[in-house]
Structure formats: structure tokens, C-alpha cells
C-alpha positions in Angstrom: 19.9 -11.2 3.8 17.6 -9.7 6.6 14.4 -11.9 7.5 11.1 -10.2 6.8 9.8 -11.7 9.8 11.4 -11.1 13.2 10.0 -11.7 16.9 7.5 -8.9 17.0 8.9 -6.8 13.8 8.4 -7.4 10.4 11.4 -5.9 9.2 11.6 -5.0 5.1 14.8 -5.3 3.7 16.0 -1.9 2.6 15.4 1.6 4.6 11.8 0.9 4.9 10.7 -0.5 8.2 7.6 -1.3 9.8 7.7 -1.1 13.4 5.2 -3.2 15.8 2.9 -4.8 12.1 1.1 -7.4 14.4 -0.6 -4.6 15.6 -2.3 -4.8 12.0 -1.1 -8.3 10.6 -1.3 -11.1 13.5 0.6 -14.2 13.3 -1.2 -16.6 11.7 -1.5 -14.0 9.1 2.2 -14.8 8.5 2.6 -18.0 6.3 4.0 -21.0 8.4 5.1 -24.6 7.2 2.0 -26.5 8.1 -0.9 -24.3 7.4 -4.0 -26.2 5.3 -6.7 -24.6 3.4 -9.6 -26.0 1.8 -8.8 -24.9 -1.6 -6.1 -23.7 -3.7 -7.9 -20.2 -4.4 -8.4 -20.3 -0.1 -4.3 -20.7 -0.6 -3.5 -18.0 -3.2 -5.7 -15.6 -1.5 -4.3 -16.0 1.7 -0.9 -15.5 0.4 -2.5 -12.3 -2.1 -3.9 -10.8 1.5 -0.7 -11.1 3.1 1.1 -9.8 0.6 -0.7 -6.6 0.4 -0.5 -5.9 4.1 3.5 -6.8 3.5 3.5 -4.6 0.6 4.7 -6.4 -2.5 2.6 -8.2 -5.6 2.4 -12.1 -5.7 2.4 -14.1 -9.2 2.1 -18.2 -10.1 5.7 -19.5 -10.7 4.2 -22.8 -11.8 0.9 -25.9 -10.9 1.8 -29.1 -11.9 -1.3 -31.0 -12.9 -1.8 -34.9 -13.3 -3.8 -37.7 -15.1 -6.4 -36.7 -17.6 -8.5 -34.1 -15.9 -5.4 -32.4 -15.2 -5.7 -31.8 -11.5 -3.7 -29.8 -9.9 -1.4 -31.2 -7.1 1.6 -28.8 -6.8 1.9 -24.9 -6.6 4.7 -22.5 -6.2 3.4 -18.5 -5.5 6.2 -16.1 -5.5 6.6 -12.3 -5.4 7.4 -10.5 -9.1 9.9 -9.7 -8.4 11.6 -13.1 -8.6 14.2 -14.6 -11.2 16.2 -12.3 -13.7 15.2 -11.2 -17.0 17.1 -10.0 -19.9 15.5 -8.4 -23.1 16.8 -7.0 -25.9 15.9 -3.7 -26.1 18.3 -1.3 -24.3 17.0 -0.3 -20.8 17.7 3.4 -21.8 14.9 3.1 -24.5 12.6 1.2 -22.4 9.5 3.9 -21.9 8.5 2.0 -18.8 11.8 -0.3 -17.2 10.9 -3.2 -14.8 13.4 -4.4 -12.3 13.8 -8.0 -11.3 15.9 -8.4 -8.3 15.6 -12.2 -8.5 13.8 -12.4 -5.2 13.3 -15.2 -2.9 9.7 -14.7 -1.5 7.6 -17.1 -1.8 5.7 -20.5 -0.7 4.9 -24.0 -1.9 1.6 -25.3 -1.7 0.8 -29.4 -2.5 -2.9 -31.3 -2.3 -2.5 -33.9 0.9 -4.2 -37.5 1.0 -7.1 -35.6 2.9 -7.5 -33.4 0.1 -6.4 -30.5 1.8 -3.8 -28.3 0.6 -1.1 -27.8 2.6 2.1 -25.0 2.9 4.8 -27.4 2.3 7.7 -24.3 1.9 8.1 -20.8 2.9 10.3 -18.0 2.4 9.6 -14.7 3.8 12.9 -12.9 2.9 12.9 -10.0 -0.1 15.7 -8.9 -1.9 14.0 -5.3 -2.5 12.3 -2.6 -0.5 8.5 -3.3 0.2 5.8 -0.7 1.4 2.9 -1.4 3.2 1.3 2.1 2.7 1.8 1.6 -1.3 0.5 -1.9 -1.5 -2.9 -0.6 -1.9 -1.4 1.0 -5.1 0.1 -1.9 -7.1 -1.4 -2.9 -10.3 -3.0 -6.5 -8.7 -4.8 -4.8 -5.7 -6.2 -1.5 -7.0 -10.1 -1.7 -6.8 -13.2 -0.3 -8.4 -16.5 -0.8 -6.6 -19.7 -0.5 -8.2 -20.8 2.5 -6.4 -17.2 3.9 -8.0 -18.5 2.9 -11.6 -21.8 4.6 -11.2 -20.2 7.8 -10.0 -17.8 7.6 -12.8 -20.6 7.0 -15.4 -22.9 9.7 -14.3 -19.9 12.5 -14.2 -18.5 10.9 -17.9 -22.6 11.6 -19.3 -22.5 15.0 -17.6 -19.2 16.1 -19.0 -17.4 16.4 -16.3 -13.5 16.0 -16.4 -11.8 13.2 -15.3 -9.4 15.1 -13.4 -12.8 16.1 -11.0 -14.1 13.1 -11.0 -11.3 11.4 -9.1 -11.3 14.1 -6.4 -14.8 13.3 -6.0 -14.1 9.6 -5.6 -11.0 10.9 -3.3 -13.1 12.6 -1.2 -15.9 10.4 -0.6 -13.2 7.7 0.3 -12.0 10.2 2.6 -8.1 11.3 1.1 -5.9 10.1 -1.0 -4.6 7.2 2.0 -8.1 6.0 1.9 -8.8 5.3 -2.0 -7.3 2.1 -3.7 -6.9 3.2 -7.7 -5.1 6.0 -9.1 -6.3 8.6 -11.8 -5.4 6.5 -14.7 -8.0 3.7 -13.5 -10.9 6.3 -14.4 -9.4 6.8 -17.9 -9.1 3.3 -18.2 -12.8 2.3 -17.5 -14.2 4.6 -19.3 -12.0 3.2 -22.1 -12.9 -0.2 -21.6 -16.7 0.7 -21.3 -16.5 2.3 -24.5 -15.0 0.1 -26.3 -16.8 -2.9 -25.0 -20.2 -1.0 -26.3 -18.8 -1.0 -30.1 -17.9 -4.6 -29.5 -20.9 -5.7 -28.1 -23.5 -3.9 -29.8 -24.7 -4.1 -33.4 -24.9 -0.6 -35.0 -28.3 -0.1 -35.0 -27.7 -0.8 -30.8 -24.6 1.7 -30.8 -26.6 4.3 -32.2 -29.6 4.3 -29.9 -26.8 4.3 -27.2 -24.9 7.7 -28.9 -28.4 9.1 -29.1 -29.3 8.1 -25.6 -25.4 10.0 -24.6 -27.0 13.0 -27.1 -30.5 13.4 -25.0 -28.3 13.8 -21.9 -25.5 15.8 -23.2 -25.8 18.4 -25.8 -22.3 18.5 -26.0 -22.0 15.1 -26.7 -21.4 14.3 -30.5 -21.4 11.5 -33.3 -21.4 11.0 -36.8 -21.7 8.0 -38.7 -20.6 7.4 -42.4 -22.5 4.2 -44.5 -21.0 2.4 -47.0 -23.4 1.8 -50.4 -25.1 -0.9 -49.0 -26.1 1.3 -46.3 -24.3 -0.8 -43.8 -22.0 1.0 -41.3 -18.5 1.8 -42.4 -16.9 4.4 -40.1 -18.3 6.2 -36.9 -17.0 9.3 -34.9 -17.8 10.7 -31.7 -16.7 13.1 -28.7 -17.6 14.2 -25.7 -18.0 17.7 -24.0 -14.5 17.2 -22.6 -12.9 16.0 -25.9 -14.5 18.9 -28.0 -13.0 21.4 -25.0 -9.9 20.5 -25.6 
């Protein structure tokens, strides 16, 4: 198994290789035996940040916490990538298959008599191809600013498509390279915004935020049905880019 770190490489196992990294990632960005930090988040991010540059996504294997306030004394951070899994359900009829290749990466953090915590292990090798230029696309280290958002919800009021909206984002970030979050992020906070209004609101909230969406957009539409109480039973609404379609 090749070494992820070597003299002034940083080799990934597989094809992909990354010549000269220190250039980007010095050296006591690489985890070492020895290395304290005042906290364990100071610790896990750390390890998060130098995973990204490596190109791979980091997870908590375990904390062991003593005595009644269950503090925590022990950590072990590993890449996803590590153990093996089996499920029952026939990796031919898996929509979305996930490989484990029971990788090794990882350190071992403990809490010292100073009350430091402390790098106690390390592994740096990976039984899988990482890439640096992807990292910014994994799950754990895509990114939505706020000034993202409030692009986001101004196009979404003005009907514009989604599909638009992200090239807008893409090209205020400058390309593709540039921007941390895919397409699917846009759908997925617009989702979550909308849903997080029907949850938080009352109805008589919900609907002076539909009518609000209505002043702005004439496309925009809603209906609400009332049970015979007159309290709310069922509501419907679209947007200009749902009623296109």
C-alpha cells in the first residue's frame, strides 16, 4: 500500500497523483503524532481541512466518554470510506451504490493531563483514489453563503428557473472550478425553505406569506381548502416554473 504522504509528494493511491501539494498544503497541515489542540472541534476541523485539500470526506468512528457528565476523553476520525458493509438488498437494485473499501485513513485524538488534546495515532494511507479538485464537491464540504441564499430567493420569487439560477451563482463565483455546491443544492434549499415555512408557520402566517409570493409574482398560485370548522385542511400551490411545465 502506497503512503499518501512522501518527501515532497503527496501521492494518492490509484492513478490520481498530485505533484508538488506543499505548494498548497504545508507540512504541519499534514497530521503528525504529537500535534495538540485546544479543543476537540480545533481537532476535527483540522483533520476536516486537511481532508478536503487531500480530497476525501472524514466521519467519527467512535468518543469514549467518562464519569457522569460524560466527558469525552478518546476520539477516533477516519475517512468513509473505512470498514466493510454488507446489506441485503442486491447491489444491482441499489438506485444509488456506496462502496466501502475498508480504508485505513485516519487519526486518534485523546484529552492529556494539561487538558489538551493530543494526536496520539495517524494513518495517512487510502485504499481508494482521492481527488483534490473534487473535494470541494463531496456531500460534507459543499457550501451555501448567505449572499448565495438571497440570490436564490429573489430568482425563486421572480420565477426564474433553477437551471439559470445556478449559472448565475456559477458565474459570479467565477466558473464552475470556483463554486462549492452543485445544481441539486439550489433544489434542495428551496425545498427545505418551503417546507420549513408550512412547519413553522400557523396558517393564517402561511397565507400572508402565499399572498406576499402572489403580490410579487402573478404567476405564482395557491388554493386553500377548509374543513367545516373553517380550520385548514388541505393547501396547494405552484410557482411560474411549476405551472410552465
Amino acid at each position: 500500500m502506497e503512503s499518501v504522504l512522501e518527501e515532497q509528494n503527496i501521492e494518492i493511491f490509484g492513478s490520481i497523483t498530485v505533484n508538488m501539494f506543499y505548494d498548497s498544503l504545508g507540512v504541519g497541515d499534514v497530521p503528525k503524532v504529537g500535534m495538540c489542540f485546544g479543543t476537540i472541534e480545533d481537532a476535527n476541523q483540522f483533520y476536516q481541512n486537511y481532508a478536503m485539500c487531500i480530497g476525501f470526506v472524514i466521519k467519527i468512528r467512535f468518543t469514549r466518554r467518562v464519569g457522569k457528565d460524560k466527558v469525552p476523553k478518546n476520539q477516533m476520525i477516519t475517512c468513509n470510506r473505512e470498514g466493510k458493509r454488507k446489506s441485503r438488498v442486491s447491489p444491482i437494485e441499489k438506485t444509488n451504490p456506496r462502496t466501502n473499501y475498508n480504508c485505513l485513513a485516519r487519526i486518534s485524538i485523546r484529552l492529556n493531563k494539561e487538558g489538551l488534546w493530543i494526536i496520539s495515532k495517524v494513518c495517512l494511507d487510502h485504499s481508494h483514489p482521492c481527488d483534490p479538485e473534487m473535494a470541494k464537491l463531496l456531500t460534507r464540504n459543499r457550501d451555501m453563503t448567505m449572499h448565495m441564499c438571497r440570490v436564490i430567493e429573489r430568482n425563486d420569487e421572480a420565477g426564474v428557473r433553477l437551471s439559470k439560477t445556478y449559472k448565475v451563482l456559477v458565474g459570479e463565483a467565477g466558473g464552475f472550478s470556483k463554486i462549492n455546491l452543485i445544481e441539486k443544492d439550489v433544489r434542495n434549499y428551496l425545498s427545505r425553505k418551503v417546507r420549513n415555512v408550512t412547519e413553522e408557520m400557523d396558517a393564517r402566517e402561511m397565507l400572508k406569506y402565499f399572498t406576499r409570493m402572489k403580490d410579487m409574482n402573478s404567476d405564482f398560485y395557491f388554493d386553500v381548502e377548509l374543513d367545516q370548522n373553517k380550520r385548514l385542511k388541505t393547501i396547494f400551490w405552484a410557482d411560474a416554473r411549476s405551472k410552465a411545465a
